[in-house]
N, C-alpha and C positions, 0 to 999 in steps of 0.2 A: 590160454594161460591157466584157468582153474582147473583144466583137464590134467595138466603138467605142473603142479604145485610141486614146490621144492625143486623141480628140475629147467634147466636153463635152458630159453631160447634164442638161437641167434637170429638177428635182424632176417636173415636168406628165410629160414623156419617159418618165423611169422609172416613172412613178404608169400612162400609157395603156400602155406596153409590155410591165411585167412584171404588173401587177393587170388590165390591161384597165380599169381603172373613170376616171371621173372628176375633174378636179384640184378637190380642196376644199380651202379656205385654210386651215380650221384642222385639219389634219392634219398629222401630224406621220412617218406613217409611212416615209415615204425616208430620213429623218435615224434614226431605230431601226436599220433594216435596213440602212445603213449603217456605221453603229456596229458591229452584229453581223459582218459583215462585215472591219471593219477588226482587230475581235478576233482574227479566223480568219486572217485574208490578211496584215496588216500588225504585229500585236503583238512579235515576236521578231526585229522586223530594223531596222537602224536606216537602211535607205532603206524610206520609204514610196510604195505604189504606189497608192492610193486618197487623191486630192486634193480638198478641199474650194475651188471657183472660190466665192467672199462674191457672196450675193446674187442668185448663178445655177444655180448645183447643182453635180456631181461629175464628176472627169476621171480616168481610170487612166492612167498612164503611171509610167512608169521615169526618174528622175532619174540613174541612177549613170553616173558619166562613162566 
């Protein structure tokens, strides 16, 4: 994700990039390791930098003006 700031990736993206394996519908692994993630990166600040795009997957970027 810090490699592709500002640009969005879908669950499939992150599933072949970071596991190498392929996209299975009932998996649920990106949205875990997200989570975990957001624990680390985002819990103590009140801009968040790990965004959920509904429906297509996840974006890092920086909102603060």
């Amino acid at each position: 994700m810090a490699k592709n700031k500002n640009h969005m990736l879908s669950r499939i993206e992150i599933l072949e990039h970071v596991w190498n394996i392929d996209f299975n519908m009932g998996t649920n692994v990106v949205d875990v390791y997200i989570n975990y993630l957001r624990k680390k990166v985002d819990k103590d600040f009140n801009n968040k930098l790990i965004h959920t795009v509904i429906g297509m997957g996840y974006i890092l970027k920086n909102n603060a003006a």
